[in-house]
C-alpha positions as CSV (number, residue, x, y, z in Angstrom):
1,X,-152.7,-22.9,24.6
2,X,-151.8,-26.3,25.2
3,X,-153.1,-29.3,23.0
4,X,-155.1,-32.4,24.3
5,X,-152.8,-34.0,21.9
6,X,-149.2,-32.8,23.3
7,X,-146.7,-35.4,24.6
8,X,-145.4,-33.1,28.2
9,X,-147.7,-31.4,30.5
10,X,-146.0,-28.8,31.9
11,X,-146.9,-28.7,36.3
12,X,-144.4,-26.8,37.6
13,X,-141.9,-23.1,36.7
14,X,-144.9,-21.3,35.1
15,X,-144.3,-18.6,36.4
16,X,-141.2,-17.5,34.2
17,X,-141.6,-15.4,31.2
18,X,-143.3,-16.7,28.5
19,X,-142.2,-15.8,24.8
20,X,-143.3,-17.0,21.5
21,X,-141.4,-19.1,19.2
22,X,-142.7,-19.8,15.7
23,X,-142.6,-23.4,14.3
24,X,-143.8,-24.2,10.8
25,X,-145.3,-20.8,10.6
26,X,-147.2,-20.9,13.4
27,X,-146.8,-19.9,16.7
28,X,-145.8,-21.1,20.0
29,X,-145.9,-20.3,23.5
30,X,-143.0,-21.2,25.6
31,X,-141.4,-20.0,29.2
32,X,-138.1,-18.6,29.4
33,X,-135.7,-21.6,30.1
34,X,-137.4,-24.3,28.3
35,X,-135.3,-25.9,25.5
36,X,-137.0,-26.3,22.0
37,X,-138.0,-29.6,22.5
38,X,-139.9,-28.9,25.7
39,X,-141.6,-25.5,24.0
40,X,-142.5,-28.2,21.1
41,X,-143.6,-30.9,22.8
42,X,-146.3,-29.2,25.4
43,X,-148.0,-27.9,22.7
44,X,-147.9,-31.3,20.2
45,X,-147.0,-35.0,20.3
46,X,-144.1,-34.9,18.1
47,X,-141.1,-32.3,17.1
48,X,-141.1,-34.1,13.4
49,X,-141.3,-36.9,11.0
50,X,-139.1,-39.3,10.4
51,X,-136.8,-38.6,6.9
52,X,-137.0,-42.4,6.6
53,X,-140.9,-43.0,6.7
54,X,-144.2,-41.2,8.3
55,X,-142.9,-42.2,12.0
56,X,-143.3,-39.2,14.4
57,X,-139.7,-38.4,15.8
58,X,-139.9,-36.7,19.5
59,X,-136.4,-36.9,20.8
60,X,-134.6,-40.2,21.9
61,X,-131.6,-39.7,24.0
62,X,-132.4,-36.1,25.0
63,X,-128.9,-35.4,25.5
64,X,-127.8,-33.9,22.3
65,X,-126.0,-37.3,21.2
66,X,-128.4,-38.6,18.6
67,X,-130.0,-37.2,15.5
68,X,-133.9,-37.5,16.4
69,X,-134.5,-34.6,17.5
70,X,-133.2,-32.3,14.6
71,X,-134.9,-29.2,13.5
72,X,-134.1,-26.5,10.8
73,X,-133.9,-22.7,10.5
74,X,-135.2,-21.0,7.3
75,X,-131.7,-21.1,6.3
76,X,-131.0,-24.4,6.8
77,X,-129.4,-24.7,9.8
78,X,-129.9,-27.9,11.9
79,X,-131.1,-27.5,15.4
80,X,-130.5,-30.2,18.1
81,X,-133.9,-29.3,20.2
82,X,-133.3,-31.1,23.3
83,X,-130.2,-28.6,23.9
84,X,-131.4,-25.4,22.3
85,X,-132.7,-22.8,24.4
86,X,-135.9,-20.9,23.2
87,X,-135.4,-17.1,22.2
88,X,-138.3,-15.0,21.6
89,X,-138.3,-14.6,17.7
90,X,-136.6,-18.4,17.3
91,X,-138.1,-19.7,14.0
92,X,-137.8,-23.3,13.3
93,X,-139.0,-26.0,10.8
94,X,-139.4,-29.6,10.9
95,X,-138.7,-30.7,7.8
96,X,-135.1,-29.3,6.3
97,X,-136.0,-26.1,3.9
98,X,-136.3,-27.2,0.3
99,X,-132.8,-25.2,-0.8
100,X,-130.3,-26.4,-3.5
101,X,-127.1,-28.6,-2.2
102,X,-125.0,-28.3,-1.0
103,X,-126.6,-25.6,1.5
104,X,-123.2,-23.8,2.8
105,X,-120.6,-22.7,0.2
């Protein structure tokens, strides 16, 4: 279900498959296609917060050359949403997992 509060409003393609996505813990409709910042933002206004204040960060160049749209996997992998494709299972986080450093050996 789509919030009153989310920043797209998806009109067209809704008839591709939808999977579910999990961000946060909590799940997440998408459609087959969509990237992880359009599954994101059609449900909420915002993929994150800012790791320099309490802005809300939704994506700024949405060509995969900036850093405002990062998201994490559990293990601490960093996600560029506006070019990651959905997968049913994808789990993501907003905020990087609280792991010790450096998080690759």
């Amino acid at each position: 279900m789509t919030s009153s509060a989310s920043r797209f409003v998806r009109l067209v393609e809704t008839q591709r498959p939808a999977i579910s996505i999990t961000v946060d813990g909590e799940p997440v409709d998408a459609l087959a296609g969509d990237s992880l910042l359009v599954a994101v933002l059609t449900h909420r206004g915002h993929l994150r917060q800012s790791e320099f204040g309490p802005e809300a960060r939704s994506g700024f160049c949405l060509m995969a050359a900036c850093q405002d749209c990062w998201m994490w996997t559990p293990d601490g992998d960093r996600l560029r949403a506006c070019d990651t494709p959905v997968r049913t299972g994808l789990i993501v986080l907003t905020q990087p997992p609280d792991m010790p450093w450096p998080r690759r050996a």
